[in-house]
Structures are given as structure tokens and as C-alpha cells.
C-alpha positions in Angstrom: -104.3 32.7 180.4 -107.4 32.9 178.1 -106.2 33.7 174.4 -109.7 35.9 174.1 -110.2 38.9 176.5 -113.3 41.0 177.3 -113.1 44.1 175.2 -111.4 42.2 172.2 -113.0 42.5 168.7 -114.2 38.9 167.5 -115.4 37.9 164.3 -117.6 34.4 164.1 -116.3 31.3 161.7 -119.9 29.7 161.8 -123.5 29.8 162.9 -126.4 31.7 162.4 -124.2 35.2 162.6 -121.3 34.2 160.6 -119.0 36.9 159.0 -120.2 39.4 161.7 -117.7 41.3 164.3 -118.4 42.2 167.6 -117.0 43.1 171.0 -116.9 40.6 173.8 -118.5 41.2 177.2 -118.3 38.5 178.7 -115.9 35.3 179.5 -117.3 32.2 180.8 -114.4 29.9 180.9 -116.4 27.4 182.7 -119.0 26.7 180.1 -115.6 27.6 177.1 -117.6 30.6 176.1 -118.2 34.2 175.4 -120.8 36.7 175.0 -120.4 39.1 171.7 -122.2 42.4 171.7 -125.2 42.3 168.8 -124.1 38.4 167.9 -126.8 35.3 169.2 -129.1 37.6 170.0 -131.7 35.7 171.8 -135.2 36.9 173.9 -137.0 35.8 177.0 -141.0 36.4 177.1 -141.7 37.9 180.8 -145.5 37.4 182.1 -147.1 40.5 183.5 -147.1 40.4 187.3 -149.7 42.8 187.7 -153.4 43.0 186.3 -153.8 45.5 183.4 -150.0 45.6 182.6 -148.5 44.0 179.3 -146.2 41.3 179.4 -142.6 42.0 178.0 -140.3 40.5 175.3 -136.2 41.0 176.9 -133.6 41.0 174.1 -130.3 39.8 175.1 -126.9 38.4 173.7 -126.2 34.7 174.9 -122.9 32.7 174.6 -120.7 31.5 171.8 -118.6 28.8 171.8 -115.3 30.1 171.8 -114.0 27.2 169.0 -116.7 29.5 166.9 -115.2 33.0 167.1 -111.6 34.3 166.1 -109.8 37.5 167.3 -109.0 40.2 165.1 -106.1 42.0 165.4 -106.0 45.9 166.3 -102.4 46.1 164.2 -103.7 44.0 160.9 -107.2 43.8 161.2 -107.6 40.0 159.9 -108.9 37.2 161.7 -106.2 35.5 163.4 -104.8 33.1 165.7 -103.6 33.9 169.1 -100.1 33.1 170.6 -98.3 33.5 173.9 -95.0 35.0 174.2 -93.6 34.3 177.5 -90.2 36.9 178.7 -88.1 36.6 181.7 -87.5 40.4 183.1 -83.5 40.4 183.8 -84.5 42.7 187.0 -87.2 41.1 188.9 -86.8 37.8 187.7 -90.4 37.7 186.5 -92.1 35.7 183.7 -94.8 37.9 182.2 -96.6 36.5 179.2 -98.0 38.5 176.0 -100.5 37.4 173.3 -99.3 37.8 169.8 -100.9 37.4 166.4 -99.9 34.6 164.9 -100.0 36.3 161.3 -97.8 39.8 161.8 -96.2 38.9 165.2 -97.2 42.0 166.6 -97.9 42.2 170.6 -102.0 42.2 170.8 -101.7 43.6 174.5 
């Protein structure tokens, strides 16, 4: 279980963006990092294929570390750490795990 989801609302400790907030779009728990919405905003220079057309400057978001951005919590709104609670279900006898923030101990899902 992955203590930041897409969707969440991150803020970055360091780096060339610090201070700003942003959504997540994208997980890459391979490579331990995420893609923010409007943070590391990077471009790629694409050569005209064609004779008479103009070549083409892409603007894209690319991956930070996730060591480098912190969740902020939908009840508090701070910058916080993430736990898991885990709950046994007296009925079905299943364990279903919950992140909480580590600062007002509300439920984050």
C-alpha cells in the first residue's frame, strides 16, 4: 500500500518548485516517484517531419521523488505524514487498512 495515491493533493519540501501544491497523476512505484500536475514542468523539442512545417516545443510534467513531496490532508489542510490503520471486520474476518494523518488522526480515505 502506497502512502500517496493518484488524485491526492501534494505539496513539495525541496527543489526547483518548493512550497507549490499540486495534484498527482501519476505513481511510478518502480522508479519511487510521482508525477504532480503544473510541478517539474519539463519540454521536449520535436523536429518537423515534413518540409515547410515548424518544429514543436511539448510541455509536460515529469517525476518527483516521492522523499520530495508531502500529502496534505483534505480534513486539516497541513502538510503531513501518512499512517496506516489496519482493522479486523468482526463479520468477514477481513483486514482492511486505512491511511491516517499523522497530525489530527482523521481517516484520509
Amino acid at each position: 500500500m502506497t502512502k500517496i495515491k493518484v488524485n491526492d493533493k501534494v505539496k513539495v519540501l525541496v527543489g526547483k518548485d518548493k512550497g507549490k501544491t499540486g495534484k498527482v497523476t501519476q505513481i511510478l512505484p518502480e522508479m519511487k516517484k510521482a508525477v504532480v500536475e503544473g510541478i517539474n514542468v519539463m519540454y521536449k523539442h520535436v523536429k518537423s517531419r515534413k518540409k515547410g512545417e515548424k518544429g514543436q516545443r511539448i510541455q509536460f510534467n515529469g517525476p518527483v521523488a516521492l522523499s520530495n513531496i508531502m500529502l496534505l490532508c483534505p480534513k486539516c489542510s497541513k502538510p503531513t505524514k501518512v499512517g496506516v490503520k489496519t482493522s479486523l471486520s468482526p463479520d468477514t474476518k477481513k483486514i482492511s487498512k486505512a491511511r491516517i494523518c499523522k497530525s489530527c488522526n482523521e481517516v484520509i480515505d
